[in-house]
KOLDO-749533 format. One line per 4 residues: number of its first residue (from 1); for each residue x, y, z of N, C-alpha, C, O. Coordinates in Angstrom, 2 decimals, padded with zeros to 5 digits, m for minus. Example, Ala and Ser with C-alpha at 12.3 -4.5 7.8 and 13.67 -1.06 7.14 Angstrom:
1) 013.19:m005.69:007.80:012.30:m004.50:007.80:013.20:m003.30:007.80:014.24:m003.32:008.46  012.85:m002.25:007.08:013.67:m001.06:007.14:012.90:000.03:007.87:013.41:001.14:008.04 $
//
This chain:
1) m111.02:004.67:156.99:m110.87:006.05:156.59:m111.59:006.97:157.57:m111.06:007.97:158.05  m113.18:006.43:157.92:m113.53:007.35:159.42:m112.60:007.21:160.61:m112.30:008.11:161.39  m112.33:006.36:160.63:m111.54:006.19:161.90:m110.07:006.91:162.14:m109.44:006.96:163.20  m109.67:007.50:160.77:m108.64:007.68:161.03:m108.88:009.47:160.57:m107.92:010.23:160.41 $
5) m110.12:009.82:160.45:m110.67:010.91:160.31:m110.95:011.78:161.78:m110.82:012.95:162.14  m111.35:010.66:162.34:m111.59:011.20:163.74:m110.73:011.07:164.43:m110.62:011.53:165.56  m109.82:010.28:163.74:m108.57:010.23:165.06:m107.40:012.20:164.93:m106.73:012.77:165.79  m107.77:012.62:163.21:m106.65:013.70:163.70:m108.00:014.61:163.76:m107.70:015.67:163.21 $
9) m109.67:014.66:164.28:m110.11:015.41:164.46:m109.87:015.67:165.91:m109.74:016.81:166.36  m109.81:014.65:166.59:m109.51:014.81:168.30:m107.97:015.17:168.43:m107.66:015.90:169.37  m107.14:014.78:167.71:m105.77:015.36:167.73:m106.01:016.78:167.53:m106.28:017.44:168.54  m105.95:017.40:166.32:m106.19:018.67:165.97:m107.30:020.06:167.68:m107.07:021.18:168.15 $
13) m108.36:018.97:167.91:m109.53:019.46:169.23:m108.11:019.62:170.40:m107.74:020.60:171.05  m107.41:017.86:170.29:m106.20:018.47:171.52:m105.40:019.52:171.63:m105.21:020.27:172.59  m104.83:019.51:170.28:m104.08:020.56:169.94:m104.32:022.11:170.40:m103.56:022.84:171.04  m105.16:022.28:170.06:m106.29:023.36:169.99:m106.19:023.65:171.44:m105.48:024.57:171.83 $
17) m106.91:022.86:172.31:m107.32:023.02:173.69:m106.12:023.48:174.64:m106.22:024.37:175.50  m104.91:022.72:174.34:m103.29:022.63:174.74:m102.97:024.24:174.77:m102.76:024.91:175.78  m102.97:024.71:173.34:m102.39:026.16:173.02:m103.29:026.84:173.50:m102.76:027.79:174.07  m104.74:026.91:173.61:m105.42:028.19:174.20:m105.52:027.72:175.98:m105.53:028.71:176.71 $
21) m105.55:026.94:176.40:m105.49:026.65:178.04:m103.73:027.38:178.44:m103.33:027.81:179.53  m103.22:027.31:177.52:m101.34:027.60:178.19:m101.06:029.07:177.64:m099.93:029.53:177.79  m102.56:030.24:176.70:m102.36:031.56:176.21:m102.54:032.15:177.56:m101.54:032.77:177.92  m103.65:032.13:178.54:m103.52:033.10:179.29:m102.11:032.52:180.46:m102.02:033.31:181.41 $
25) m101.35:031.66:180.51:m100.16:032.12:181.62:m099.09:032.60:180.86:m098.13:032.99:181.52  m099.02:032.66:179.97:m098.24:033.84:179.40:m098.63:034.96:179.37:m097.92:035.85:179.83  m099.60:035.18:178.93:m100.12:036.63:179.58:m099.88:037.03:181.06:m099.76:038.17:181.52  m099.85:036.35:181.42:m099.81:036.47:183.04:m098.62:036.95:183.28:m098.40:037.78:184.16 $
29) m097.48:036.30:182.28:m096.17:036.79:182.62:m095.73:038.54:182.38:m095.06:038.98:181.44  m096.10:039.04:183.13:m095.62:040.44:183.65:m094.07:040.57:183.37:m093.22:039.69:183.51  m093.94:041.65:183.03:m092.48:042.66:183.09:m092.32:043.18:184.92:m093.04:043.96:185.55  m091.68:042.77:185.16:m091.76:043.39:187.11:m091.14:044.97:186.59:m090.14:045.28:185.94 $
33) m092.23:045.77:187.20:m091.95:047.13:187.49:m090.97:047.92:187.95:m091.14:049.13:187.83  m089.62:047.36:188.63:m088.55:047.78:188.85:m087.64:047.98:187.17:m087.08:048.99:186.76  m087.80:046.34:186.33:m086.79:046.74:185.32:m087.88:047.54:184.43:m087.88:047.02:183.31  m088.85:048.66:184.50:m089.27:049.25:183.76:m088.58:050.63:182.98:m088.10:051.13:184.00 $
37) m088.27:051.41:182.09:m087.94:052.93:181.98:m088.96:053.63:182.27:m090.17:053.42:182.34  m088.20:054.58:182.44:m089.31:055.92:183.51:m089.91:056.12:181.58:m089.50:055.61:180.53  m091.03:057.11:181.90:m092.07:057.61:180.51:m091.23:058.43:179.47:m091.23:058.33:178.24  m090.47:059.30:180.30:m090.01:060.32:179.93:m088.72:059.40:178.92:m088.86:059.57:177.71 $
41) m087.61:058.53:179.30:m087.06:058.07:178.91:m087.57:056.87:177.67:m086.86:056.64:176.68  m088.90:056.19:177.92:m089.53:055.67:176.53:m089.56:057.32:175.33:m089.26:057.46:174.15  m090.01:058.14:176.24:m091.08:058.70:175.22:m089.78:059.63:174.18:m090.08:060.18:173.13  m088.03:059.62:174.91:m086.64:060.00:173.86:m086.65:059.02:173.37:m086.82:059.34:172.20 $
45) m086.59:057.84:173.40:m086.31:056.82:172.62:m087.04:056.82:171.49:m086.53:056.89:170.37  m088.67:056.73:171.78:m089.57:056.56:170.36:m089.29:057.79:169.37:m089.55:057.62:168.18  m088.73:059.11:169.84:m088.57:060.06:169.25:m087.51:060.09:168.66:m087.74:060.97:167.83  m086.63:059.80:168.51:m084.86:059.42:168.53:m085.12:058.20:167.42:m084.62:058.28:166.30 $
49) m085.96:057.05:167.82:m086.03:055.95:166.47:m086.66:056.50:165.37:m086.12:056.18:164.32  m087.76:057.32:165.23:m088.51:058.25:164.49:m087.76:058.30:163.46:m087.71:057.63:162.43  m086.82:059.65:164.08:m085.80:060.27:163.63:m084.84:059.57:162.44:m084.75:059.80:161.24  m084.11:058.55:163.40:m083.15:057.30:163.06:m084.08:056.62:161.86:m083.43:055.91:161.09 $
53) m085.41:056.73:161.62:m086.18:055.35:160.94:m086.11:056.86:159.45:m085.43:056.72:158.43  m086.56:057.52:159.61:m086.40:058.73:158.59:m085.38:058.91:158.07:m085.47:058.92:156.84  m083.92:059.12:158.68:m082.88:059.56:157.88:m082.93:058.45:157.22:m083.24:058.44:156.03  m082.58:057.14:158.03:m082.16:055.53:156.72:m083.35:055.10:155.58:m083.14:054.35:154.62 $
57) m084.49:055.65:155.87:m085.05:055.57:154.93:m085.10:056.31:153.50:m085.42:055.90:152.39  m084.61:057.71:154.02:m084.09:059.28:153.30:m082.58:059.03:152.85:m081.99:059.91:152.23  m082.05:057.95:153.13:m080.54:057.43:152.43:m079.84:058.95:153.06:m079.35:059.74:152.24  m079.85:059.29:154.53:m079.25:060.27:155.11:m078.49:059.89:155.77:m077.83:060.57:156.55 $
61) m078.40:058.42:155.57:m077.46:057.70:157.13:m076.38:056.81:156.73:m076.63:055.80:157.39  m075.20:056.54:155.97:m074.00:055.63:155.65:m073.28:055.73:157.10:m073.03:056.59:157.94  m073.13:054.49:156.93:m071.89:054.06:158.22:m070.72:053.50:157.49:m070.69:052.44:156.86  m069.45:054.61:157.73:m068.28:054.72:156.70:m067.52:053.28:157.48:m067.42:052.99:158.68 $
65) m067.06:052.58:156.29:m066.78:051.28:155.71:m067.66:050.22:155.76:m067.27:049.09:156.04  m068.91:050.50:155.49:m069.56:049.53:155.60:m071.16:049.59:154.56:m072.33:049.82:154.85  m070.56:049.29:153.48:m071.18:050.06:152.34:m072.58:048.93:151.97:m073.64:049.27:151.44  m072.16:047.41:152.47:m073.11:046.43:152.49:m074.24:046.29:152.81:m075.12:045.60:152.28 $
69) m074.29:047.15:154.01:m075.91:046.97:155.07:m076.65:047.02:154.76:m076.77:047.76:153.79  m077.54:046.48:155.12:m078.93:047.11:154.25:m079.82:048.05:155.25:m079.45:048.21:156.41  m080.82:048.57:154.82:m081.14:049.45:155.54:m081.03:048.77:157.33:m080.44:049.25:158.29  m081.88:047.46:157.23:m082.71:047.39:158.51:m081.41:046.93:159.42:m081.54:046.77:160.64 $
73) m079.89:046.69:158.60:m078.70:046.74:159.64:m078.49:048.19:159.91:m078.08:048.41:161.05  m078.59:048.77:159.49:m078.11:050.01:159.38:m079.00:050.68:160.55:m078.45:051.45:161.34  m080.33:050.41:160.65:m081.23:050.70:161.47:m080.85:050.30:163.17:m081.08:051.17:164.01  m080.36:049.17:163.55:m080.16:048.51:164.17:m078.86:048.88:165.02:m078.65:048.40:166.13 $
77) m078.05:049.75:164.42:m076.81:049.78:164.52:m077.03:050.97:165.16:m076.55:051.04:166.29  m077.94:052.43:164.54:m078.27:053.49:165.45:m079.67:053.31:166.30:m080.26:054.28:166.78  m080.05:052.16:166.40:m080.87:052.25:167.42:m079.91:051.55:168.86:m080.12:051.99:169.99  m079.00:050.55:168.64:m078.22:050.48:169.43:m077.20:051.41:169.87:m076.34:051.13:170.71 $
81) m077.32:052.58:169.24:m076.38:053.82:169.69:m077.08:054.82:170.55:m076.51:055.66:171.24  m078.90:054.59:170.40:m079.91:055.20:170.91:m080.27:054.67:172.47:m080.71:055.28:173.45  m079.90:053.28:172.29:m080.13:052.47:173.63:m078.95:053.02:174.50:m079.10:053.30:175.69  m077.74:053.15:173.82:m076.31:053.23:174.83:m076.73:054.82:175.61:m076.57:055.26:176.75 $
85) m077.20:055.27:174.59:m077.43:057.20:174.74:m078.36:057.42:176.43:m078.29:058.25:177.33  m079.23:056.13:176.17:m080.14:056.17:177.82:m079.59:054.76:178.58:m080.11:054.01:179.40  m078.60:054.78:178.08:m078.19:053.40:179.33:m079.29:052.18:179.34:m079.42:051.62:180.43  m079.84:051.86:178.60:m080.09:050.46:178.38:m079.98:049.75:177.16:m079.25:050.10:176.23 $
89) m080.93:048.44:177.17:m080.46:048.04:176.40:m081.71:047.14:175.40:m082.48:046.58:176.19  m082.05:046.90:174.11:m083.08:046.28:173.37:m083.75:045.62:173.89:m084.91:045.66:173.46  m083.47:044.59:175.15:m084.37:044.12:175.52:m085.27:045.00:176.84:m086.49:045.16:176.88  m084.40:045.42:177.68:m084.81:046.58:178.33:m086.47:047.20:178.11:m087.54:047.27:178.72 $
93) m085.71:047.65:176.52:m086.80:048.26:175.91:m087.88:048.06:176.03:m088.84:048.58:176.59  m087.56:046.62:175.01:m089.10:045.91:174.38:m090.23:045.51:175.70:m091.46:045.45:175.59  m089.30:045.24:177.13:m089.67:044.77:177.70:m090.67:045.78:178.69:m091.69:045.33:179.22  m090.21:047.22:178.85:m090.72:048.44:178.98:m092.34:048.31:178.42:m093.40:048.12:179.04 $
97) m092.03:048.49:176.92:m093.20:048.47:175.44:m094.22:047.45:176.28:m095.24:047.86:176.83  m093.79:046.04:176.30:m094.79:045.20:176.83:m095.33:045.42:178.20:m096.45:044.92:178.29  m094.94:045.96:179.27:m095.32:046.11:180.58:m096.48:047.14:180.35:m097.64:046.97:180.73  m095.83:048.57:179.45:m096.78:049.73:179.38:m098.00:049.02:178.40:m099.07:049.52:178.76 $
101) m098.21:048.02:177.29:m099.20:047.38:176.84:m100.41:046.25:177.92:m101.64:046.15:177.95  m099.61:045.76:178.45:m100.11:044.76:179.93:m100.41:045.29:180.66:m101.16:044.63:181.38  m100.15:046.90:181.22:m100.21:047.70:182.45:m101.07:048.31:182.21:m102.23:048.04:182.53  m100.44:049.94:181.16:m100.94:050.55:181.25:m100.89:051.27:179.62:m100.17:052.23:179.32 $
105) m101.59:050.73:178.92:m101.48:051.00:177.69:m102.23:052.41:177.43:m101.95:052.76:176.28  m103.04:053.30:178.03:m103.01:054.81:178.12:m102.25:055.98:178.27:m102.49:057.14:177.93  m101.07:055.32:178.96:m099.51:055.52:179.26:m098.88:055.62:177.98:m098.33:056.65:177.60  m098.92:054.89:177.50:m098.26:054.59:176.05:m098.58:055.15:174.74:m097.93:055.39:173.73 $
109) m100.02:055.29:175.17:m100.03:055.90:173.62:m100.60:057.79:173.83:m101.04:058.52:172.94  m100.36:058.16:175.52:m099.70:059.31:175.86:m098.41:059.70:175.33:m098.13:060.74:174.75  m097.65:058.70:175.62:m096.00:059.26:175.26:m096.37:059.31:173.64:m096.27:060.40:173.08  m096.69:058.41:173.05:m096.68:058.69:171.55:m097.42:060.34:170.94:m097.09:061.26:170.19 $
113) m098.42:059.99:171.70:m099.10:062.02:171.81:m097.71:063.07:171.98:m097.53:064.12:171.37  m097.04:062.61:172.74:m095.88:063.78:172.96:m094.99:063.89:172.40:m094.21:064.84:172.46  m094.85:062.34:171.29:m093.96:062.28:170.29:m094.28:062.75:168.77:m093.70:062.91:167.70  m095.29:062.85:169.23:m095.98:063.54:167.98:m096.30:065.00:168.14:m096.32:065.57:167.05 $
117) m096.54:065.75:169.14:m096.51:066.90:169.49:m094.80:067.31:169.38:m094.38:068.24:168.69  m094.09:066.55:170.08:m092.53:067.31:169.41:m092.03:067.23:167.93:m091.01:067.84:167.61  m092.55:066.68:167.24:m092.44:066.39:166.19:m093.34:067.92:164.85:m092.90:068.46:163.84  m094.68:068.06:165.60:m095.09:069.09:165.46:m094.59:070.15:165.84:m094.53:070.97:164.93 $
121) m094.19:070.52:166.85:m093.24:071.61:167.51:m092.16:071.56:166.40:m092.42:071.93:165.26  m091.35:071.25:166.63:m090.09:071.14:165.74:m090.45:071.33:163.77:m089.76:072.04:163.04  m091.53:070.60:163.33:m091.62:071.27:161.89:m092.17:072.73:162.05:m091.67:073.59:161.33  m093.11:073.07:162.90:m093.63:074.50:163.12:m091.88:075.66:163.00:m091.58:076.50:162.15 $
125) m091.39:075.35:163.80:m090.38:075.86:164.21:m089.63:076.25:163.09:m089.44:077.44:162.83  m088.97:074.91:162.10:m088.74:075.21:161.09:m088.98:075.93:159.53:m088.28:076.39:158.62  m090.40:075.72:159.85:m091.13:076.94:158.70:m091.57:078.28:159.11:m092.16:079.19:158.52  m091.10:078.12:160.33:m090.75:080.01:161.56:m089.28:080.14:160.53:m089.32:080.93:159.59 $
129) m088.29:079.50:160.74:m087.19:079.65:160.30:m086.91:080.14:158.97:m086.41:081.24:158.72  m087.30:079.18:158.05:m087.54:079.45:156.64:m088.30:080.81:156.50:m087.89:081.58:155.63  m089.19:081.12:157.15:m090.27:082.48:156.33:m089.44:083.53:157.00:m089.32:084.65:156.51  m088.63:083.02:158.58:m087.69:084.28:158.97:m086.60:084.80:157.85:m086.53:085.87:157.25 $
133) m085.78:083.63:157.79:m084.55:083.73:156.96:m085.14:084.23:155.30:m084.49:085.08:154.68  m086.26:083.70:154.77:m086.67:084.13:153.77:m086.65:085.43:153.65:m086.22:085.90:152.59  m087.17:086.46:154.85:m087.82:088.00:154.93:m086.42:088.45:155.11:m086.04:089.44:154.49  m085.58:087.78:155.95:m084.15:088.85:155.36:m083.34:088.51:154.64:m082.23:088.99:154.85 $
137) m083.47:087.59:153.51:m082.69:087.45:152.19:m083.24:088.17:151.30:m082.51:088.32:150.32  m084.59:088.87:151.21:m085.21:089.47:150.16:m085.09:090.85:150.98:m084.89:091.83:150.26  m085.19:091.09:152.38:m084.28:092.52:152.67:m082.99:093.09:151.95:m082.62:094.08:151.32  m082.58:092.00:152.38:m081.31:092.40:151.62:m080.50:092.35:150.43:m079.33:092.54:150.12 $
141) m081.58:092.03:149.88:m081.28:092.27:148.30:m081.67:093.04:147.59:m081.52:093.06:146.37  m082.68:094.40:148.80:m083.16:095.39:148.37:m082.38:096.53:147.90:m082.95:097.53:147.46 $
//
């Protein structure tokens, strides 16, 4: 019973040693900087899925004959309409996401600052709109 205690304790030690000696060359494996997207082109996309992740969650989004989907097809379907919109493609993407995490992950969560600043811009804008349109519906009902 010891013996066969220590035999899957050194199995389990191999095990162990195997998966963390072979974590850092995957790390190592880089996205090469040519197939990267420029910032500007991450930083429509994250803004555009935002968007896309809000309406299907807000049941703002049916795709006519196809009444089955569930949300996260449904999701999938305009984020692949989001990829065609900048000429690439999901893996493209992800592969972008990981380079700017491996590279230069200050980069990244810049663009998210700007996705969140347009996002701010744009509700500001709209409650400009509302208190505009408000002041001349009660004009004119004077």
């Amino acid at each position: 019973m010891m013996n066969r205690c220590v035999s899957v304790l050194l199995f389990a030690i191999t095990v162990v040693m195997m998966v963390s000696c072979d974590m850092p060359s995957k790390q190592k494996q880089l996205v090469p900087k040519e197939r990267m997207l420029e910032e500007e082109t991450m930083e429509n996309i994250f803004y555009e899925m935002h968007i896309a992740d809000a309406m299907v969650s807000l049941h703002m989004v049916q795709v006519d004959g196809h009444t089955s989907l569930s949300q996260y097809q449904v999701d999938s379907l305009i984020y692949e309409s989001i990829y065609d919109k900048y000429n690439c493609t999901r893996e493209s993407f992800e592969e972008s996401i990981l380079w700017y995490l491996q590279n230069k992950p200050e980069k990244l969560k810049v663009m998210y600052e700007h996705v969140v600043e347009r996002f701010n811009q744009e509700i500001a804008e709209i409650g400009n709109a509302k208190s505009d349109s408000t002041v001349t519906v009660e004009s004119n009902t004077l």
